[in-house]
N, C-alpha and C positions, 0 to 999 in steps of 0.2 A: 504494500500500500504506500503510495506519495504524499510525501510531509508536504502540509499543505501552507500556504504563507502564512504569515502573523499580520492582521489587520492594524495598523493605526489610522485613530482621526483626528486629525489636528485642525482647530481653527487658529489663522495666522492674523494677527493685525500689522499689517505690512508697511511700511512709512520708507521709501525708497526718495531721497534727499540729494543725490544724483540726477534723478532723472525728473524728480517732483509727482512720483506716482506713488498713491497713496491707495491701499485697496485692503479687503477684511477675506479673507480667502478661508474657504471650505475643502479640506483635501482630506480625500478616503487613499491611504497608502497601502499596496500590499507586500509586506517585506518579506522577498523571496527565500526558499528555505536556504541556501547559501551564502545571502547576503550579509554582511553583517550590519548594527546599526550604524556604526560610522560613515557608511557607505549609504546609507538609506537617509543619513543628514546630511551627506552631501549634496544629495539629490534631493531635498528638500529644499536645502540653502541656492541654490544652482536655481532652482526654481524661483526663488524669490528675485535673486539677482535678473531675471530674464522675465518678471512674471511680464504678463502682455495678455488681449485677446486671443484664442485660440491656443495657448501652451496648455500644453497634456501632456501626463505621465504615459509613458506604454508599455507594452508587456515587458521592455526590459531585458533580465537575464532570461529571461523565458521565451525570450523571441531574437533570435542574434541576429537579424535581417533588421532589425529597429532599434533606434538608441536608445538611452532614459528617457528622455524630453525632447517633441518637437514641438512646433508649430506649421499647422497645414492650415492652407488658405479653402477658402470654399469649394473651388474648384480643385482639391486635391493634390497641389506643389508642395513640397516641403520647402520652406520660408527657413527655419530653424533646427538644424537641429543638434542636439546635444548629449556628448559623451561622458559619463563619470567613471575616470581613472585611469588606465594607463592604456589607451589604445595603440593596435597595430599600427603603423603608416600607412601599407595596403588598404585596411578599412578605409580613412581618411580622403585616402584617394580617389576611392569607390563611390563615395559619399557623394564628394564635391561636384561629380557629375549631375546628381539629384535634387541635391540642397543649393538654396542660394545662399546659404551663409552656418559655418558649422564653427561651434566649440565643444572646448575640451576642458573637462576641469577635474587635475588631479588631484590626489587627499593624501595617497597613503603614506608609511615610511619608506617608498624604495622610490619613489617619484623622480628623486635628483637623478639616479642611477637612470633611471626609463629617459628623461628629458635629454639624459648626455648622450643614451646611445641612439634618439632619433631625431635631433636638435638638427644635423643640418637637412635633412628630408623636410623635417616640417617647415623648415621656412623657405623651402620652393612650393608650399602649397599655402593657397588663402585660409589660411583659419585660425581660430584666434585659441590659445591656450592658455590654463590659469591654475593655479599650483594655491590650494587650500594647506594651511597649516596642520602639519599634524596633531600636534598638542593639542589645538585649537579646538580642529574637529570631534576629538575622543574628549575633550570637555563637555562639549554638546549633545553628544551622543550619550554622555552620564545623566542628561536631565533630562533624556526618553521617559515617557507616558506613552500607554497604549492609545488615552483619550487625553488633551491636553491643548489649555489656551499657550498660547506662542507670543511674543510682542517681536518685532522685527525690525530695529532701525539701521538703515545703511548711509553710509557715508563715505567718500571717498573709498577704498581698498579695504574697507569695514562691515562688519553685520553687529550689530549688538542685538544678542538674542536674550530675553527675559522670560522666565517660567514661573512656575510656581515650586518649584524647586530649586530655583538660581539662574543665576544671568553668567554670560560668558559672550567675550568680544571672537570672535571667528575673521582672519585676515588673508588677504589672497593674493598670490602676484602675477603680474601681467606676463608669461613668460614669451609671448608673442602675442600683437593685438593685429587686425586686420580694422580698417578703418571701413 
């Protein structure tokens, strides 16, 4: 029998100070049985940073033809879409055919190692990548709730996330932007 995901629902109060987008967001997550949560807040935060009309989660590691998050337009283009954590270059390339604009945002501890050995590949392709603190992230990931209010303010290279369990600052770096 198949271990099924672990549901969370988080309502977020989002205050994005960057871009002046301010929105109260409802997300049903289902955190796949190999995921772990650090990974599952990445993609939470990644989401915040990008939230827009039409962003949705998708299947995921469950689906390796789809990233974490894109955005598709009505007519069915993918506008956005986005990876969490250490992708192939092949994938990327694959992608860029499809997508009008792709990132990548990685979390874990081997990150530096992954960015050195495909740094000069990615920057003969358009895409933007971004390197989440690790400490950072696994602080975040300590004030998981199955159900749980969220508070979300970003600022410059910043999330300051607040719970009801504790607040923790999460910071990111630009390791290539694509304008």
């Amino acid at each position: 029998m198949a271990i099924k995901p672990t549901i969370y629902k988080l309502r977020i109060s989002l205050s994005d100070l960057n871009r002046n987008y301010y929105d109260s967001l409802n997300l049903t997550l289902a955190q796949h049985p190999s995921e772990t949560i650090e990974r599952m807040m990445a993609r939470v935060l990644a989401y915040c940073i990008n939230a827009q009309e039409y962003l949705s989660f998708t299947k995921g590691l469950s689906e390796v033809d789809e990233p974490d998050l894109w955005v598709r337009s009505l007519d069915d283009q993918i506008l956005l879409w986005i990876d969490i954590g250490e992708p192939a270059v092949d994938r990327i390339k694959k992608v860029r055919h499809t997508a009008k604009a792709v990132k990548v945002y990685s979390f874990n501890t081997k990150s530096d190692v992954w960015w050195s050995q495909v740094q000069n590949k990615m920057k003969m392709l358009p895409v933007s990548v971004y390197k989440f603190e690790w400490e950072e992230i696994h602080s975040l990931a300590e004030l998981v709730e199955r159900t749980m209010d969220i508070s979300v303010s970003i600022t410059g290279d910043s999330a300051y996330v607040a719970t009801e369990k504790g607040e923790c600052e999460v910071s990111w770096e630009a390791l290539q932007e694509v304008s």
